[in-house]
C-alpha positions as a Python dict, from the first residue, in 0.01 Angstrom:
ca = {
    (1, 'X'): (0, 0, 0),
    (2, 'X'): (99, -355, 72),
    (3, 'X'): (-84, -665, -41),
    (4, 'X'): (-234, -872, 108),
    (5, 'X'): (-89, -1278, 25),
    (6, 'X'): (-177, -1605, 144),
    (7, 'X'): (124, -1614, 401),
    (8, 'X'): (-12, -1311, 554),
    (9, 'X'): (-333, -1442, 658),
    (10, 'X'): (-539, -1363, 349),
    (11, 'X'): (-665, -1506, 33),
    (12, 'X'): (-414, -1562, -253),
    (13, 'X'): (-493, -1357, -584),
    (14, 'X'): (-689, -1531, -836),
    (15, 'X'): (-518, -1625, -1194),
    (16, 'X'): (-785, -1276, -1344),
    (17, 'X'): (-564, -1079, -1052),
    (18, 'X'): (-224, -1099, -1168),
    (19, 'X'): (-35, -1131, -1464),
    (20, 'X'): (174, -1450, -1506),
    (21, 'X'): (502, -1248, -1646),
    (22, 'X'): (527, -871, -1601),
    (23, 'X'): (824, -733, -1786),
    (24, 'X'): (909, -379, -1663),
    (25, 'X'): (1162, -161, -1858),
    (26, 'X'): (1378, -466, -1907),
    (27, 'X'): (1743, -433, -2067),
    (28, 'X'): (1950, -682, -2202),
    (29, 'X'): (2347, -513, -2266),
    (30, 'X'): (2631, -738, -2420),
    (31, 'X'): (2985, -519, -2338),
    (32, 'X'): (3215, -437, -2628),
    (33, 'X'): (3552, -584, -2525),
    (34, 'X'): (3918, -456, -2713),
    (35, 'X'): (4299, -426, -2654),
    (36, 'X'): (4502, -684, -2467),
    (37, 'X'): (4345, -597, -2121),
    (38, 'X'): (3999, -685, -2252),
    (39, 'X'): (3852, -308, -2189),
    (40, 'X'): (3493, -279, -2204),
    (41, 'X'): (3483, 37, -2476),
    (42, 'X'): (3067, 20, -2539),
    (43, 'X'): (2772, -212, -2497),
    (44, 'X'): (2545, -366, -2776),
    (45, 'X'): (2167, -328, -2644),
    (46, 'X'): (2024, -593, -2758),
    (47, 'X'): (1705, -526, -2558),
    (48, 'X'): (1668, -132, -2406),
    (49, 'X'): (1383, -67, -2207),
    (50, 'X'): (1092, -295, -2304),
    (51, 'X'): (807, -293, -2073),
    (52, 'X'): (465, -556, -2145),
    (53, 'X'): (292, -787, -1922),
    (54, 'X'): (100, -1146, -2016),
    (55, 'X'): (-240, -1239, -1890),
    (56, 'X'): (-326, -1611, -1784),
    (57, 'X'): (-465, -1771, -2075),
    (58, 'X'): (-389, -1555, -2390),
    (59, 'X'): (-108, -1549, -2660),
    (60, 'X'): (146, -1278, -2679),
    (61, 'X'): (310, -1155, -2979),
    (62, 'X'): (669, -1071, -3013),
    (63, 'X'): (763, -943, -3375),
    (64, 'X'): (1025, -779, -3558),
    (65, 'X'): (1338, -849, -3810),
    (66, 'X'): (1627, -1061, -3739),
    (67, 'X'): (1849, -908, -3475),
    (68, 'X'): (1568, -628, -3299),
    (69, 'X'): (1603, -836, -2969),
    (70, 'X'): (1286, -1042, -2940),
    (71, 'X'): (1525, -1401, -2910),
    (72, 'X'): (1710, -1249, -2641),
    (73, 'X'): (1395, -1072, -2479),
    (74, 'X'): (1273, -1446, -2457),
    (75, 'X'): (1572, -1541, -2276),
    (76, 'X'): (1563, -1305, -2022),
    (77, 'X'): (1212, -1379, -1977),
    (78, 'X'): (1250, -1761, -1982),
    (79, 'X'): (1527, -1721, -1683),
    (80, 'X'): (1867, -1811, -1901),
    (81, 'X'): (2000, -1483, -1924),
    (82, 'X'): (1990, -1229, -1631),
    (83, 'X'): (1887, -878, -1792),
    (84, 'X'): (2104, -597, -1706),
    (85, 'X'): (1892, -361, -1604),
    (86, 'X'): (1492, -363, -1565),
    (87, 'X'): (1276, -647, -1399),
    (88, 'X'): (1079, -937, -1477),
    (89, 'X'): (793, -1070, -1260),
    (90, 'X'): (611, -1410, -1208),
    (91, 'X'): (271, -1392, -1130),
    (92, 'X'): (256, -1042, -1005),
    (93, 'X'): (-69, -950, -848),
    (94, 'X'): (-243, -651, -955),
    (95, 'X'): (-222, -466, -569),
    (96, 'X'): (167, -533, -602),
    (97, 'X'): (198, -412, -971),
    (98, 'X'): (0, -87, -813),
    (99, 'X'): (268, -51, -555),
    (100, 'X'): (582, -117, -784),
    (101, 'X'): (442, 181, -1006),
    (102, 'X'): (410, 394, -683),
    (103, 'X'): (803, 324, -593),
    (104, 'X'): (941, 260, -869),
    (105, 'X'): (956, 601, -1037),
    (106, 'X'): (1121, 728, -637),
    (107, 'X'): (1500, 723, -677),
    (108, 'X'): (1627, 428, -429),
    (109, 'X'): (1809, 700, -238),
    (110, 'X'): (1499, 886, -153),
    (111, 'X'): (1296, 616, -67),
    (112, 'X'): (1176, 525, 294),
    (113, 'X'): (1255, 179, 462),
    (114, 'X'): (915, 90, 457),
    (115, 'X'): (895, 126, 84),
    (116, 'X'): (1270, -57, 27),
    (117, 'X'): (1114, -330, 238),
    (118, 'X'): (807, -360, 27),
    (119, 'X'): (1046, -389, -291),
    (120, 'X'): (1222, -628, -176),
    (121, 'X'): (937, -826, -43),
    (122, 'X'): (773, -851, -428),
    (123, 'X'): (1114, -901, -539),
    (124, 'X'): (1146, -1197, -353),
    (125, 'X'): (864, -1372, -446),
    (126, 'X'): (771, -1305, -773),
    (127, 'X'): (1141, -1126, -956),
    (128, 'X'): (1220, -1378, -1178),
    (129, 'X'): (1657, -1284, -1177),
    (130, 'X'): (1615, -1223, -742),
    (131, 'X'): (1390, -1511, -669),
    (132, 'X'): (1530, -1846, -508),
    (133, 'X'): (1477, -2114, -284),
    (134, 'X'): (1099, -2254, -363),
    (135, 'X'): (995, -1887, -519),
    (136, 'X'): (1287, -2004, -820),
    (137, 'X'): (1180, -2371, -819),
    (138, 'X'): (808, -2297, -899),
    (139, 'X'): (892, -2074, -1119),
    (140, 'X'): (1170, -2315, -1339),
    (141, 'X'): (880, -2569, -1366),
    (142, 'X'): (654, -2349, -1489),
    (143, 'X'): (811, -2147, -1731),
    (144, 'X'): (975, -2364, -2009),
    (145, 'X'): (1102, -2325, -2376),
    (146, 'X'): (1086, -2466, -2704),
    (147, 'X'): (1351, -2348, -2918),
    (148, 'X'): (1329, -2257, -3335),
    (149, 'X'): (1621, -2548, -3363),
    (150, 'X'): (1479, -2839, -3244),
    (151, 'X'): (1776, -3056, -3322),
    (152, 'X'): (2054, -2846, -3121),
    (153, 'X'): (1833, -2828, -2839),
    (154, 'X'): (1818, -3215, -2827),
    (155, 'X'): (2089, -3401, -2734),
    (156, 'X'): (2189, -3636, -3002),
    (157, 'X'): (2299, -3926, -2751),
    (158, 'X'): (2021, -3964, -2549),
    (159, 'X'): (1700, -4146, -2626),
    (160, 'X'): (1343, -3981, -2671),
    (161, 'X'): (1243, -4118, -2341),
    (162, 'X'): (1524, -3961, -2156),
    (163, 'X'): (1497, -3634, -2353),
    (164, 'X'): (1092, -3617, -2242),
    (165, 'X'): (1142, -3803, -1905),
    (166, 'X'): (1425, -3559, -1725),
    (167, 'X'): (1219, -3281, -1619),
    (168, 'X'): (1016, -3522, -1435),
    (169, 'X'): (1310, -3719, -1318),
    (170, 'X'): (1474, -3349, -1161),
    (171, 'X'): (1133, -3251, -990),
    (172, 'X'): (1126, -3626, -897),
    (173, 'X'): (780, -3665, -1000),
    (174, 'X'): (788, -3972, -1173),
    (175, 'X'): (1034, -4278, -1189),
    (176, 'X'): (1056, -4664, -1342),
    (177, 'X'): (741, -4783, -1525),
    (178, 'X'): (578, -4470, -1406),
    (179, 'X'): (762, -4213, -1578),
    (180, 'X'): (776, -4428, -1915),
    (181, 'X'): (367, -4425, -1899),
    (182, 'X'): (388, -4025, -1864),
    (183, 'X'): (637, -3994, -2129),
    (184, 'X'): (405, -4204, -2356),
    (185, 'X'): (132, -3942, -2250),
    (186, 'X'): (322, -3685, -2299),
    (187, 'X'): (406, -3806, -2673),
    (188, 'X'): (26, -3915, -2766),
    (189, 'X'): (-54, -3522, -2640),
    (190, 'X'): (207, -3385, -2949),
    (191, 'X'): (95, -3690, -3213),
    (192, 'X'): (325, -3951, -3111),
    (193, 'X'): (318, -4290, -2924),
    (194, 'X'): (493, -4550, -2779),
    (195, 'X'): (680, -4647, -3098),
    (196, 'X'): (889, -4367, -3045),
    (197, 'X'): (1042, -4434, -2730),
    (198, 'X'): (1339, -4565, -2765),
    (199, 'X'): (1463, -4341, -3125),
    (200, 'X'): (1757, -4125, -3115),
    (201, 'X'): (1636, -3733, -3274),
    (202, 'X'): (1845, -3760, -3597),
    (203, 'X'): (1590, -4021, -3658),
    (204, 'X'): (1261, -3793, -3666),
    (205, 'X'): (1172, -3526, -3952),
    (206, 'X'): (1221, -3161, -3846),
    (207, 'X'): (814, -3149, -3727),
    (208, 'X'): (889, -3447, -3537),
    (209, 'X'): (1163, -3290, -3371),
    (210, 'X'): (957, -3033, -3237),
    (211, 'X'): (693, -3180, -3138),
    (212, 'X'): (935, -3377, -2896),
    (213, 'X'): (1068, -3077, -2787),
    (214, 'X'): (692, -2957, -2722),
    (215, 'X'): (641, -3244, -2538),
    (216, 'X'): (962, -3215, -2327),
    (217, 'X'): (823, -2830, -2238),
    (218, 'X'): (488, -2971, -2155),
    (219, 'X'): (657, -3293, -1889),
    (220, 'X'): (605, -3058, -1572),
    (221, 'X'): (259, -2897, -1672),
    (222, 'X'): (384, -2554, -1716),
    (223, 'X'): (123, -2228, -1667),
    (224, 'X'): (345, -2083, -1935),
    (225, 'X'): (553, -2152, -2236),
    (226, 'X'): (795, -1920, -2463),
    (227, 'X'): (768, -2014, -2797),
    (228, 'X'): (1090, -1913, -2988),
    (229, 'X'): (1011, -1929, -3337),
    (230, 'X'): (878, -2314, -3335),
    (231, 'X'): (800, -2349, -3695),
    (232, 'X'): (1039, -2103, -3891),
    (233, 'X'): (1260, -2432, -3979),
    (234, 'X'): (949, -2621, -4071),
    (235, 'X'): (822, -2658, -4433),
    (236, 'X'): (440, -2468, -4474),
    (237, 'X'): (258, -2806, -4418),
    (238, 'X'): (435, -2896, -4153),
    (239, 'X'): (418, -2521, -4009),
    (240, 'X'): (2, -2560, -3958),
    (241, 'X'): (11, -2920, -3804),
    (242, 'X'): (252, -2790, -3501),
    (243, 'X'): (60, -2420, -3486),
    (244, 'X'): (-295, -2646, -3499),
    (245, 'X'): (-97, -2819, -3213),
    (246, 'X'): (-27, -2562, -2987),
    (247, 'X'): (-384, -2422, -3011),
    (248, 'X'): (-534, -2701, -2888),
    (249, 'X'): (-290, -2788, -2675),
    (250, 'X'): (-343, -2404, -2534),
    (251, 'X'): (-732, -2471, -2515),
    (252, 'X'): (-708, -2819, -2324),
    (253, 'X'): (-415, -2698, -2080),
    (254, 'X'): (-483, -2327, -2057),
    (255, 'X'): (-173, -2210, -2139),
    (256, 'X'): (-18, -1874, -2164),
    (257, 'X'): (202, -1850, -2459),
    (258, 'X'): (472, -1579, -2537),
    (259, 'X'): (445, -1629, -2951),
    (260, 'X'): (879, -1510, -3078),
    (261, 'X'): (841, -1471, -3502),
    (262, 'X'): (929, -1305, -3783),
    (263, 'X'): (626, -1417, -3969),
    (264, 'X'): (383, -1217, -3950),
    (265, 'X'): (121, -1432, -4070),
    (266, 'X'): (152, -1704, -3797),
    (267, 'X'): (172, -1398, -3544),
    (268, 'X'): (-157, -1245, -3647),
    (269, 'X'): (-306, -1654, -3647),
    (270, 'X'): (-166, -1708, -3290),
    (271, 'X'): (-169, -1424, -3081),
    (272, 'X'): (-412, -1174, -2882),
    (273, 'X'): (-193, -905, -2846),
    (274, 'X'): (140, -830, -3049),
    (275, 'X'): (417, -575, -2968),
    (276, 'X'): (625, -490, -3301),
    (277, 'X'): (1025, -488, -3166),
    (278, 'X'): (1295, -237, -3350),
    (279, 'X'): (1629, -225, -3215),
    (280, 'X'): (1589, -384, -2925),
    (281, 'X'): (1252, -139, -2826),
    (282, 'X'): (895, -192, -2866),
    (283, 'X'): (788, 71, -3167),
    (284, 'X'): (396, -83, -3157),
    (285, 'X'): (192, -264, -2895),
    (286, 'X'): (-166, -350, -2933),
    (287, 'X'): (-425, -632, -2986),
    (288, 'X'): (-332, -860, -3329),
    (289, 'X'): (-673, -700, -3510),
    (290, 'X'): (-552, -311, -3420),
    (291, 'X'): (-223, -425, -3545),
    (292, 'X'): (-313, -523, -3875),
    (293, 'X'): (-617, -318, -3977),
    (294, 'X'): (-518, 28, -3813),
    (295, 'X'): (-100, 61, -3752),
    (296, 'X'): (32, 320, -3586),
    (297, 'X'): (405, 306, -3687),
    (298, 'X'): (593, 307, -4004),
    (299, 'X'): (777, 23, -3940),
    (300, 'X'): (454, -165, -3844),
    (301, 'X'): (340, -70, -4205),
    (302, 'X'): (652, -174, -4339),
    (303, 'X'): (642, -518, -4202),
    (304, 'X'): (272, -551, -4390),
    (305, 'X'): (392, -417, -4696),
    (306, 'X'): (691, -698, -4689),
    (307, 'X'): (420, -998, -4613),
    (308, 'X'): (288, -1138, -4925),
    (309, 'X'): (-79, -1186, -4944),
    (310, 'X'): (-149, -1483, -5151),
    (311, 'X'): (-525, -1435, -5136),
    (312, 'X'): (-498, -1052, -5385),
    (313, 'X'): (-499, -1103, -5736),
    (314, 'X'): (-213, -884, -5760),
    (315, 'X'): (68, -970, -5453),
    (316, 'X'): (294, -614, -5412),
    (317, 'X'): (599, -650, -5141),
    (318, 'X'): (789, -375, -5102),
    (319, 'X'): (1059, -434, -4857),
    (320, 'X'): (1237, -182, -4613),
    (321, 'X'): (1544, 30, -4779),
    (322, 'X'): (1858, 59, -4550),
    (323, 'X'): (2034, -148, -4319),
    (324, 'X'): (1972, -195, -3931),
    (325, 'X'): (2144, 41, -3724),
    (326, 'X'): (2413, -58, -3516),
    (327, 'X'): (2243, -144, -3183),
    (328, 'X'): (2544, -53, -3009),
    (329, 'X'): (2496, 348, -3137),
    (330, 'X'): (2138, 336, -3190),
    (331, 'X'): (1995, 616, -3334),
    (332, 'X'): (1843, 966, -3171),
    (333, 'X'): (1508, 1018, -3131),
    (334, 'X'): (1297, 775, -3293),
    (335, 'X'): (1485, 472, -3397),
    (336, 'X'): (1347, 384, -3699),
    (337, 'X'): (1386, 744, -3861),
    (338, 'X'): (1703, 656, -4076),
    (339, 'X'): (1509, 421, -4319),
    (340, 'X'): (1151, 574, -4248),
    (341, 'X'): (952, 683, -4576),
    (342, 'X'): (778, 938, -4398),
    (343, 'X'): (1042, 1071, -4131),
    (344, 'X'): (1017, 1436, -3989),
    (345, 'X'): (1254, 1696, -3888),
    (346, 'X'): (1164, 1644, -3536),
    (347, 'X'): (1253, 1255, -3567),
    (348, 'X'): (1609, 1283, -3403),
    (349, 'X'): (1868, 1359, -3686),
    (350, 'X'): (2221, 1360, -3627),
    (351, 'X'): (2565, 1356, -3677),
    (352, 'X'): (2579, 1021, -3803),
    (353, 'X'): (2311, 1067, -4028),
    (354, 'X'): (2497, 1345, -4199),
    (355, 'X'): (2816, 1165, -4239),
    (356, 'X'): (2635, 834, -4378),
    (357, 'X'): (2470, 1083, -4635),
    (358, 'X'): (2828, 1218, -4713),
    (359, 'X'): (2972, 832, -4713),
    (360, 'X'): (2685, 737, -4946),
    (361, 'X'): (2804, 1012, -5192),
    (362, 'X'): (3200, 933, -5321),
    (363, 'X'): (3274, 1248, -5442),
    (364, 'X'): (3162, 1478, -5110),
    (365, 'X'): (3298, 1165, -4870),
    (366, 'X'): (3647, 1151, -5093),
    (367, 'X'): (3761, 1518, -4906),
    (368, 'X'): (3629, 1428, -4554),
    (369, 'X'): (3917, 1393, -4321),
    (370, 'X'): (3820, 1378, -3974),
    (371, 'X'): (3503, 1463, -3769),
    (372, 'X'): (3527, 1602, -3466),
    (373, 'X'): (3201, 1526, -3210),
    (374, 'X'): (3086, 1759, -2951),
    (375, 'X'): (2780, 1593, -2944),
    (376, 'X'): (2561, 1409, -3117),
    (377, 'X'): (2402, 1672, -3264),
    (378, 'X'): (2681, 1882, -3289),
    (379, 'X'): (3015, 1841, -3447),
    (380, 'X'): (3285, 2012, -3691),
    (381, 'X'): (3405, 1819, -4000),
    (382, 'X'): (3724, 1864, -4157),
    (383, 'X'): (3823, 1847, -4489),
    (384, 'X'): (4120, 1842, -4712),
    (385, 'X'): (4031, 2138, -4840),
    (386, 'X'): (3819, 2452, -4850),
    (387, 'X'): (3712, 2362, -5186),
    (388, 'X'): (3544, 2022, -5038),
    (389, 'X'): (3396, 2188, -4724),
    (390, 'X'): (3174, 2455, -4984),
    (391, 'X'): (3079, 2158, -5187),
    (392, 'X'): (2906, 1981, -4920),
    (393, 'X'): (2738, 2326, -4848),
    (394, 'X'): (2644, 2363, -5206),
    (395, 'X'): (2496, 2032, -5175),
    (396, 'X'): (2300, 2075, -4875),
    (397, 'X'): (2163, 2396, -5060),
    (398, 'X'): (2094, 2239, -5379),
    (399, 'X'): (1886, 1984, -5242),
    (400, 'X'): (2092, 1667, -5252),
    (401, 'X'): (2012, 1614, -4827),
    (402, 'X'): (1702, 1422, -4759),
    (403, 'X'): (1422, 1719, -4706),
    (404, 'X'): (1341, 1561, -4328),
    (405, 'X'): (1720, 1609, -4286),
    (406, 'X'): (1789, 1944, -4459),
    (407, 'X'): (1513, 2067, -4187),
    (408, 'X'): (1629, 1968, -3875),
    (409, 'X'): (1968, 2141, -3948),
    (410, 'X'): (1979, 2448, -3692),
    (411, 'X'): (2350, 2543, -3813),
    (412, 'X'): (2559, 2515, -4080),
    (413, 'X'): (2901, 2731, -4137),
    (414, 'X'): (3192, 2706, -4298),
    (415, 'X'): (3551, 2825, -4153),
    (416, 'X'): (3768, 2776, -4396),
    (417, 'X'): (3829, 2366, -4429),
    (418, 'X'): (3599, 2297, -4212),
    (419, 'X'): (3226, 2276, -4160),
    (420, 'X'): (3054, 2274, -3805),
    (421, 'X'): (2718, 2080, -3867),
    (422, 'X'): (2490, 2091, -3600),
    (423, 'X'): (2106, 1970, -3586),
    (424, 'X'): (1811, 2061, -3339),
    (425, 'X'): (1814, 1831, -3023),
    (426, 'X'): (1528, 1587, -2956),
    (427, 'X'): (1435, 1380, -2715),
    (428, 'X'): (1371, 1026, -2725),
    (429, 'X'): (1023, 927, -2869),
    (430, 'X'): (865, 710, -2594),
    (431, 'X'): (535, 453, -2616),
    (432, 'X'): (247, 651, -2582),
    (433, 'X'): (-134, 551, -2561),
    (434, 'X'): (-279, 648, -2834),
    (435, 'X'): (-625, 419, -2853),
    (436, 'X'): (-718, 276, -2572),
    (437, 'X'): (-403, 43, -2492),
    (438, 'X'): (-307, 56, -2889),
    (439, 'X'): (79, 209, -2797),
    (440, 'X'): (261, 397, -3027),
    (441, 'X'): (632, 545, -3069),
    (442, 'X'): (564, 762, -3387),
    (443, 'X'): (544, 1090, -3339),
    (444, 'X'): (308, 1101, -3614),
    (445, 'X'): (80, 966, -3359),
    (446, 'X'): (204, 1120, -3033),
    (447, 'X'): (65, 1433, -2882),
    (448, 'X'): (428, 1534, -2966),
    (449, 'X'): (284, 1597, -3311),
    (450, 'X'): (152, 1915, -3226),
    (451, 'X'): (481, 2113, -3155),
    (452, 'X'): (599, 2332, -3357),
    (453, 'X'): (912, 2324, -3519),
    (454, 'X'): (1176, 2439, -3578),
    (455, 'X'): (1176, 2437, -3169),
    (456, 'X'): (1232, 2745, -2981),
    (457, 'X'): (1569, 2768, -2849),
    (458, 'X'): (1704, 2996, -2511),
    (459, 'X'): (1991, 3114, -2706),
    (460, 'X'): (1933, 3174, -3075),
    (461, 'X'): (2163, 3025, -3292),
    (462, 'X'): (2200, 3427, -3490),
    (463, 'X'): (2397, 3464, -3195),
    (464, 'X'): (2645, 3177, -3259),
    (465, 'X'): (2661, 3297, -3607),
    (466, 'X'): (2722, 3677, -3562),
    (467, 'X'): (2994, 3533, -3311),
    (468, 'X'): (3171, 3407, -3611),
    (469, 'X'): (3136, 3722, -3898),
    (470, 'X'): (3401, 3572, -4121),
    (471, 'X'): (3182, 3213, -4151),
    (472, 'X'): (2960, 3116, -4456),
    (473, 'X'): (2690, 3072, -4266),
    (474, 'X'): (2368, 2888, -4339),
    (475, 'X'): (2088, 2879, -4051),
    (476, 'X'): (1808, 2608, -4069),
    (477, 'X'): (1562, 2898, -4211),
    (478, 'X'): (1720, 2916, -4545),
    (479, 'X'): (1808, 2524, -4574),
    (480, 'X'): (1493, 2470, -4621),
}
């Protein structure tokens, strides 16, 4: 199906029609450089597959700890860093979303010239990173920035009239007495005036600061504005006067607003919909009252948990146990499972989780000389001895391996010095509708919830075993 737009003879779609940003399955890799020769050896993701769009007119929320992605989602987003894979749209009517989810899922190989040519039709005219010409200038004036340092996004040497003024001086909209009389606008809109003209930034307070840089982002009259963590740096006080700000600035201009924090108190005060960011993936997406009164996710709850609530008599945080995985091995299955209170076997254990449970314990770690990957689930660690190969297996049989763990073992043996570990595969747990366009990527919440485990395997792993007779062997049925 191709749509119909204005330069085809029909009426343009309406602002309710389309989305003004459409981010489909967007990733963001930085390569892994080493050696002399600079050899790419592995990739942070940074952002891996995130896929949301914005309506004209609301607030979206983008939350999550300090290094899940959301800054450098906002960058893609914004147009200052090309994403690696994935694509982001400007104002993407609904007929051509429709026909991107028709060809999209058709390898590029298989698809027909007619299709290819619609691609690269939408592409054109509404891909943010393929875009150019007059597409890529309507676009750079109306999608700006305000950034959560408001002093190293100003430049020190110029004046506040320059630093407000130069969009309108690139776009050539304004010039002489006539762009000092916008720029005065422009700084009564954020709570400023005239008296500020001609004052270098190291001059203002911090909420000063931004509110020039607000008023900078608001010079061209952008339809929408990515909001990088604007009041993070500010004191509390100062925190409500610029989030006060931006609502009414939102109501008088009709702005769309993607909302970046860590805070999820000014999230759930700003935004309409919020999706909760993990290692560079979207765990939870829904409206901000879903969100907060009915979470689908651990890590979701674990965000809550961490917020103080200054209104209870009695304020518990408890705060999440573990550090971040490294984004450039992310974990099996579902991301969040190595610090998850309530993880299952079917969660996506691995290798690495076994060996960070043996690193975590000095005295089973101290023998462990080498570990030899076939797989990610399956691999053969050697020890210095035979003696420290049974004591991890006494371990694992005594209890000492987290129960979710212990359970999604499908094989353990010993041969001598060495131990070949190897856990039940599982696919990657994807977003899944679980309310009405409340998303999900628990499987506590997933129709995958209903299958049975251990899974059912085409070759049994008796077989593997009986292969071996002179093993200590120890299947997943009695590591329970």
């Amino acid at each position: 199906m191709t749509s119909v737009t204005a330069e085809q003879g029909g009426q343009p779609p309406t602002a309710a029609q389309r989305a003004v940003i459409s981010v489909r399955g967007v990733e963001k890799y930085f390569p892994i450089k080493e050696g002399t020769l600079q050899r790419v050896v592995g990739n942070v993701r940074a952002v891996d597959g995130v896929s949301f769009e914005v309506r004209p007119g609301e607030t979206m929320g983008l939350v999550g700890e300090s290094g899940c992605g959301k800054t450098t989602l906002g960058r893609c987003i914004s147009g200052l860093a090309p994403p690696t894979g994935g694509k982001i749209y400007f104002r993407l009517p609904d007929e051509d979303a429709a026909t991107l989810d028709l060809i999209d899922p058709i390898p590029e190989s298989d698809r027909t010239v007619q299709q290819r040519k619609q691609v690269e039709r939408i592409d054109a005219n509404h891909r943010v990173d393929v875009m150019s010409g007059k597409a890529w200038r309507t676009y750079r004036r109306n999608c700006q920035i305000v950034f959560q340092d408001s002093f190293s996004s100003l430049n020190p040497r110029q004046l506040v009239k320059d630093l407000v003024g130069r969009p309108l001086q690139v776009h050539k909209e304004a010039s002489g007495q006539e762009l000092t009389e916008r720029v005065v606008s422009l700084l009564e809109s954020v709570g400023l005036g005239r008296q500020h003209l001609y004052r270098y930034p190291h001059q203002f307070s911090g909420g000063q600061r931004q509110r020039i840089s607000i008023a900078r982002a608001l010079a061209l009259d952008p339809e929408f504005i990515v909001l990088d963590e604007p009041t993070s740096a500010l004191d509390v006080s100062v925190q409500a006067q610029i989030l006060n700000l931006l609502h009414e600035l939102q109501k008088d201009r009709g702005l769309t607003y993607l909302f970046i924090s860590h805070d999820l108190g000014v999230v759930r005060l700003m935004s309409d919909r919020i999706a909760v960011m993990y290692l560079g993936k979207v765990a939870e997406y829904g409206t901000a009252q879903e969100l907060f009164e009915d979470p689908r996710h651990p890590y979701t709850e674990a965000l809550l948990a961490a917020n103080p609530d200054i209104r209870a008599e009695v304020s518990v945080m408890k705060g999440l146990k573990g550090a971040v995985p490294n984004p450039a091995n992310p974990p099996e299955g579902c991301r969040f499972h190595t610090r998850c209170p309530v993880a299952t076997p079917a969660c996506g254990w691995e290798v690495d989780d076994a060996v960070a449970w043996l690193q975590a314990r000095e005295l089973l770690a101290a023998g462990l000389a080498d570990v030899q990957r076939r797989s990610k689930f399956d691999a053969t660690l050697v020890f210095h001895d035979e003696e420290s190969a049974s004591a991890v297996v006494r371990a694992i049989h005594d209890g000492d391996m987290p129960p979710a763990m212990k359970a999604a073992l499908e094989t353990v043996s010993t041969d001598g010095s060495s131990l070949v570990i190897r856990f039940f595969p599982v696919e990657p747990v994807e977003l899944e509708d679980v309310d009405d366009g409340h998303l999900t990527a628990c499987l506590l919440h997933t129709e995958r919830r209903h299958q049975t485990w251990p899974p059912q395997t085409s070759a049994d792993s008796s077989s593997r075993t009986a292969a071996n007779p002179s093993s200590t062997s120890t299947r997943n049925s009695s590591t329970r």
